[in-house]
N, C-alpha and C positions, 0 to 999 in steps of 0.2 A: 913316385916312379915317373921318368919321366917318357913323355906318348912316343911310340913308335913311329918313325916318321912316314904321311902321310895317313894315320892312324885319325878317326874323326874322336873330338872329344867329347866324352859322353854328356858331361854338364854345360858345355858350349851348347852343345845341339839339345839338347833337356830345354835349354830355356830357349832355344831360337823356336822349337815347336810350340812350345808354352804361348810365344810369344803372337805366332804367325795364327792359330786355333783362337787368341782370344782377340787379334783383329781381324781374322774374319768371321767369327759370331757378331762382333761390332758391328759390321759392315751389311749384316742381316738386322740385327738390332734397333740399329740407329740410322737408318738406310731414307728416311725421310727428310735430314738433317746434312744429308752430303749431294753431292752433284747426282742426276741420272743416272751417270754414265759410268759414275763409280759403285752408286749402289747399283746396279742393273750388270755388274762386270765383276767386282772386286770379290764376291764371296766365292763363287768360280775359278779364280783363278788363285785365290790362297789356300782353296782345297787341296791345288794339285802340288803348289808348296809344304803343303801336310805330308802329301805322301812321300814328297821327295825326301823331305827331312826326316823321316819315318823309315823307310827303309837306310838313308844314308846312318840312320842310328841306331841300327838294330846290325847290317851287315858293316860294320866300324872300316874293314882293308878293303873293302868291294871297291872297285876304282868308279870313277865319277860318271863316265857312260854307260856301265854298269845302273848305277844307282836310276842316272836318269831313264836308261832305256824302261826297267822297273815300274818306274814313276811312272811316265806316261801308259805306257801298256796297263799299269792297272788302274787309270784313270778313263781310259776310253773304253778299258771292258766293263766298269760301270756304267759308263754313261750308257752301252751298247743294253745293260740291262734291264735300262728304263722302257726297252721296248717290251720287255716282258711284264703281262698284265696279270697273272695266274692270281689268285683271290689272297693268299699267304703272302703273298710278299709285298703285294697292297697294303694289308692290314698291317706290315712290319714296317713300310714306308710313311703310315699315318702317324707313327710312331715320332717320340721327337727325334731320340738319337735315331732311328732308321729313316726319317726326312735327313737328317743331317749327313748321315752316312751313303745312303744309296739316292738322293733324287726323286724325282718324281718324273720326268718328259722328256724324252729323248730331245736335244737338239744340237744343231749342228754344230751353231756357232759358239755352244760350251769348249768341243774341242780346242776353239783359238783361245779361248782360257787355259786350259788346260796346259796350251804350248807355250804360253807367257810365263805360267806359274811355275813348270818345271824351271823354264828357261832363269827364273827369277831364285830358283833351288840352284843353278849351276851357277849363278853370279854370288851367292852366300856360300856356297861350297869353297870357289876360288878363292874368298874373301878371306875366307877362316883357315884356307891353305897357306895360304902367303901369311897370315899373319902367324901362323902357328912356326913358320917358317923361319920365320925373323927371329920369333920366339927361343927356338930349337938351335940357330945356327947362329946368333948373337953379331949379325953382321955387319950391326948397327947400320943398316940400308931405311932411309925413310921405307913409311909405306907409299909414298908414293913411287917415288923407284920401284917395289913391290908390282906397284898394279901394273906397269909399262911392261911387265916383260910379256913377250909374246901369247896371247891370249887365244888363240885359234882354237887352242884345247876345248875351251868351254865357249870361245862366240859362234866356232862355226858350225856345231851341234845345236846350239839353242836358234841359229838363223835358220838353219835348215828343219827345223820343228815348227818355228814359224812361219815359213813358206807354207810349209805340208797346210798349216791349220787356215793360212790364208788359201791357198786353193781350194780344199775341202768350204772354205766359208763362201768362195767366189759360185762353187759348182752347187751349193746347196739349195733346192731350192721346197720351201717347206708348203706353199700354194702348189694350185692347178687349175690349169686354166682350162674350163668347162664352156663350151660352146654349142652344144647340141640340147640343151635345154634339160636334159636329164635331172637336175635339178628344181624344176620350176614347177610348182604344181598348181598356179593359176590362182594361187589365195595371199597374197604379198599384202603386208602393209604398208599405210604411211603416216607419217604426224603432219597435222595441218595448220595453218596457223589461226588466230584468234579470231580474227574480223569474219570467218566461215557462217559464226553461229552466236558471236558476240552481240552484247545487247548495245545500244548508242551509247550507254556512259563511258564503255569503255573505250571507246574511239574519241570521245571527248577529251576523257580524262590523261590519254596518253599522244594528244594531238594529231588524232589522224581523221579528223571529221572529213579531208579528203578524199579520203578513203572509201567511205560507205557507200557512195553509189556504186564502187566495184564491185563488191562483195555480193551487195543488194542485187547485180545484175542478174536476172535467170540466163541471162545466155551467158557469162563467164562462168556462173555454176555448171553449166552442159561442156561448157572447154573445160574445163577441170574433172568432170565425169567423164570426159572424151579421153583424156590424158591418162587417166587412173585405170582407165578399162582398156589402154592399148597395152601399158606397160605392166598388166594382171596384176592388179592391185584392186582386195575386195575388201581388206578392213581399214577402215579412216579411222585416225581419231585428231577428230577438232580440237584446236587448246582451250579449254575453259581454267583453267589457272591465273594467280591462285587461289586463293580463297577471299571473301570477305572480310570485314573488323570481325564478324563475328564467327568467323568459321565457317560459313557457309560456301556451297556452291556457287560459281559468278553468276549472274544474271544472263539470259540468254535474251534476245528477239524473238518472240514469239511468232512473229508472220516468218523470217525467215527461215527458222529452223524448219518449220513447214515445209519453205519456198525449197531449203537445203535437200531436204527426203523425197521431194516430189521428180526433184532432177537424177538426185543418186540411188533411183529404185534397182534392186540389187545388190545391193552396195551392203556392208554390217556398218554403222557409225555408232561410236561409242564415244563421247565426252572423255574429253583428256581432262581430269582432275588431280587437285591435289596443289604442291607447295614445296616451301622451305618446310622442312622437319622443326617440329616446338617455334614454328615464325606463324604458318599458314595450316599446319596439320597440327593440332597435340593431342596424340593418341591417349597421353596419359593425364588428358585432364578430361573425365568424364564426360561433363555437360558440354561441351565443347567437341566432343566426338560425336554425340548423340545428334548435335544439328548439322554435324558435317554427313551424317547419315542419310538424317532425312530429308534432306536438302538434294540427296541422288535418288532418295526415292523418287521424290517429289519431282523434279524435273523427266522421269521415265515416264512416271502416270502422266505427267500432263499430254507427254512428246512418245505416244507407246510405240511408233515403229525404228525410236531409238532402239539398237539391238543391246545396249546394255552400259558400261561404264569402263572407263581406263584411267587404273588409278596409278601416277607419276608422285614418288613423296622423295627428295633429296636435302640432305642424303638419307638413308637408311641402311644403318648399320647389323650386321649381319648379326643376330640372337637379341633384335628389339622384339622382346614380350609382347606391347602394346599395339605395338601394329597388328600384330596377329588375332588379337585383338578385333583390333578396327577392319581385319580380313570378315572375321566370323559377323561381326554387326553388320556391314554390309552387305555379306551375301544372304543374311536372316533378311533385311527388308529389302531385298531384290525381289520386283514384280516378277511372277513367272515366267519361264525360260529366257532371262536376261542372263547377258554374260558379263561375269567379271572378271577385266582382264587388267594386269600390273605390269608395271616397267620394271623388270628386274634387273637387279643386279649378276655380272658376272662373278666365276668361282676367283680367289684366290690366286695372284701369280706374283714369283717373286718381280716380274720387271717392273709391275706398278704396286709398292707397299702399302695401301692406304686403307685399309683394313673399313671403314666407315663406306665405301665404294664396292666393294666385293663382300660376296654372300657361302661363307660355309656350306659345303655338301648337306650337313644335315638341316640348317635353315632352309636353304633351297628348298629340300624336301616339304617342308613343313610349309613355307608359301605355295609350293605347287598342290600341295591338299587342298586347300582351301578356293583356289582359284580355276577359271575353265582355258584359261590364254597366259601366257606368260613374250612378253616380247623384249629381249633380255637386250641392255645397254652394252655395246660390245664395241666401246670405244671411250675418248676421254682419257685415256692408259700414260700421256707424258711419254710413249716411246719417240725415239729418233731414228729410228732405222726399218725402212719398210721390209725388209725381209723377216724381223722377229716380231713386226704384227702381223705378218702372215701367219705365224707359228703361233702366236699365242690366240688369234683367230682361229685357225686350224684345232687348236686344243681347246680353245671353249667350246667351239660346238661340239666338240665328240663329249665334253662332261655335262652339258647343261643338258644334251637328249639323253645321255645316260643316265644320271644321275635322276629325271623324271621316269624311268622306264625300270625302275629296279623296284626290291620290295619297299613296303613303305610307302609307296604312292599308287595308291590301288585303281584309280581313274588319272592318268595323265593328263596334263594340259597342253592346248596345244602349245606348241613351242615357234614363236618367228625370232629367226638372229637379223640383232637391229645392224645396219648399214650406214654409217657416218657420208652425209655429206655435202653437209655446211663448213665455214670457213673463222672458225677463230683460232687464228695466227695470233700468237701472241702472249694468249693464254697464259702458259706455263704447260696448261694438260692438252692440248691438242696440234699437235702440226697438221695441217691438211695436205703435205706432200707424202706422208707418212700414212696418216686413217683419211684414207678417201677410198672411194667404188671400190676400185682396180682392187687395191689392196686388199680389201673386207672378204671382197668374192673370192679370190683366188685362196686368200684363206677357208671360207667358210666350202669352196668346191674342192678343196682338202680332208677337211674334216668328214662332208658327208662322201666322197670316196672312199674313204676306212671302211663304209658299212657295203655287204654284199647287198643289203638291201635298205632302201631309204625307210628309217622310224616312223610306224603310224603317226605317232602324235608331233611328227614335224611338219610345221604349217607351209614354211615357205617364209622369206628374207623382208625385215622392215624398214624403209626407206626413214634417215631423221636427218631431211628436215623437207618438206613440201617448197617453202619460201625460198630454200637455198639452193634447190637439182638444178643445176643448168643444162641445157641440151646437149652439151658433151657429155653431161655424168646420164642422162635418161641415155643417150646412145652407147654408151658401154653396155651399158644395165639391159638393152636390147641384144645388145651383141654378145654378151657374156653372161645371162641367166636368161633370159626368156625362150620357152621355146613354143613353137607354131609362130615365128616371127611375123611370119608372110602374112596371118588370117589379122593381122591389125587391129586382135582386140582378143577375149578371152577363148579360150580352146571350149 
């Protein structure tokens, strides 16, 4: 029989859906292996070529802005249902096919997906029109004659969907900018660099014997206590990374570390430890754990107004057994009331796929048992567009304090969201015009805006990297989290 004209064919569209569903599962799949900008975009917007193609195949004579209008509309009453949080429809979203079908995060700039995607349904609709065309009326017309006839039908619907979704992207804005300090609750941290607390070999050993009279100074120790105490910043953690041949702790200065707590009384300091994963740490090789243990003991008895330990191990991938591990050994020989606090990993987002960098809700959990601090790495992500690390700033912190605050974790840690802002350009994982201050705050005064009230066990924002702030980025950080500005030093 032959189709009715203008009538969609059902095995044309059978397989353009087939087709369009199994490159964008690719595009989720294999999303480490294609540009940024296509994994971070492409599965978005072949969705909304799902629906389009879906309804165009189910309503066969329904005319084309019909179809679209369809499309879109029930793509953005989706996305619109991501704001809904209700516990059932979470638990259908954890789901695979209910991740794939509904989402997980409301954001904005899905929509301009969304308008592409359609848009890219009304360019295969035309497509399969005309040729079906040719088909039907035999008029031996190339298809390129075909494509030329007047197109307004289908371009000036799909530009005008485009506009819509570039406005909605221009007006979006997923930060907030917090200047009255509401945020700040006077306990911030920071990472500091080696030479703090470093023993002489390793200024030796990495050329910086220039160096040590700096460090050595008590009075650059007091400007750096001065600088930490305006900008309300109470936990340090010095680098001692990473480990020795043997596993071990680095060597510290004995007179200095001294010299260090004598100046930053107040102050919590806890040794930045740790490595490369299976280089510097190997959780899973016993004896080798055992002296990476007592090697943090040992340094706390010697040094007790150390407030405790910060253990840094990259990467660490989200459901490593053995770390967990190496959690449990080290808080069994932590001297009493020390804290153990871990650089954690952020949850899961599709714009950065590297599964070895981000930490499962349920792991999360299971590191936050074990631990009194968590100061979670909330940058490094390879985004290029400061507005969606706003967004995905903005969404870690509402998961990483939730996700501690629920059952399952019956003593919370505290929680500090880390603050990028050093400069490796270049990279591949980091722009600094992208994850810098501005950007982190405006996200992370997002996030905690959600809550009618701020989470006990949120500590306040961690500064990485001491060696890289420059006075511009400390004067944001003044201007835009701290509050009691005026009193020039802690509330």
């Amino acid at each position: 029989m032959r189709p009715v004209r203008g009538e969609r064919r059902p095995l044309v569209w059978l397989f353009l859906l087939a087709l369009t569903i199994a490159l964008g599962l690719a595009s989720r799949r294999f999303g480490d292996h294609l540009p940024s900008f296509v994994a971070a975009y492409a599965g978005d917007t072949l969705w909304a070529t799902v629906a389009f193609l879906m309804f165009g195949l189910i309503l066969r004579r329904a005319s084309t802005g019909t179809v679209a209008l369809l499309a879109i509309s029930f793509s953005v009453l989706v996305e619109l249902s991501q704001l809904y949080k209700a516990p059932w429809i979470e638990a259908l979203r954890r789901t695979t096919l209910g991740g794939l079908l509904l989402g997980f995060d409301f954001v904005w700039s899905d929509l301009i997906c969304y308008t592409v995607g359609v848009g890219l349904g009304l360019l295969i609709q035309s497509g399969t029109q005309r040729a079906g065309s040719m088909s039907c009326d035999r008029q031996g017309r190339s298809l390129w004659q075909a494509v030329k006839r007047p197109p307004w039908r289908t371009v000036v619907p799909a530009a005008a969907l485009l506009l819509a979704g570039l406005i909605a992207y221009l007006i979006w804005s997923p930060g907030r900018d917090v200047t009255d300090g509401r945020h700040d609750r006077g306990r911030n941290g920071i990472w500091l660099q080696h030479g703090w607390l470093g023993h002489d070999s390793w200024f030796s050993e990495n050329g910086k014997t220039d160096r040590i009279s700096h460090f050595r100074s008590a009075q650059t120790i007091r400007e750096l206590a001065k600088t930490l105490r305006r900008h309300h910043v109470t936990d340090v953690f010095p680098h001692l990374c990473p480990t020795t041949t043997t596993g071990e702790v680095m060597p510290v200065d004995a007179g200095q570390t001294e010299r260090f707590l004598d100046e930053l009384t107040g102050f919590r300091v806890l040794p930045w430890v740790g490595g490369v994963m299976d280089g510097d740490v190997t959780p899973d090789i016993p004896r080798r754990r055992k002296l990476f243990v007592q090697s943090i003991a040992t340094l706390l008895r010697r040094h007790p107004r150390l407030s405790g330990v910060h253990l840094n191990v990259e990467p660490w991938p989200s459901g490593h057994r053995s770390m967990l591990t190496l959690l449990d050994d080290i808080r069994a020989a932590l001297p009493p009331g020390k804290i153990l606090s871990v650089a954690a990993y952020p949850p899961p987002t599709h714009w950065h796929p590297f599964p070895e960098v981000h930490w499962e809700e349920a792991y999360f959990k299971e590191v936050a048992k074990r631990v009194d601090q968590m100061a979670v790495m909330m940058y490094d992500t390879s985004i290029r567009h400061g507005k969606l690390y706003q967004h995905v700033m903005r969404s870690w912190t509402r998961q990483v304090l939730d996700w501690t605050s629920t059952p399952g974790v019956e003593r919370p840690p505290a929680i500090l969201l880390g603050v990028p802002t050093y400069d490796d350009a270049g990279s591949g994982y980091h722009d600094p015009k992208v994850e810098n201050t501005a950007n982190a705050l405006l996200g992370i005064h997002g996030g905690l805006n959600d809550y009618p009230s701020l989470p006990p066990h949120y500590q306040g924002a961690a500064v990485y990297c001491e060696w890289e702030t420059s006075e511009s980025e400390w004067r944001y950080w003044q201007e835009h989290w701290l509050r009691d500005r005026a009193s020039g030093g802690l509330p």
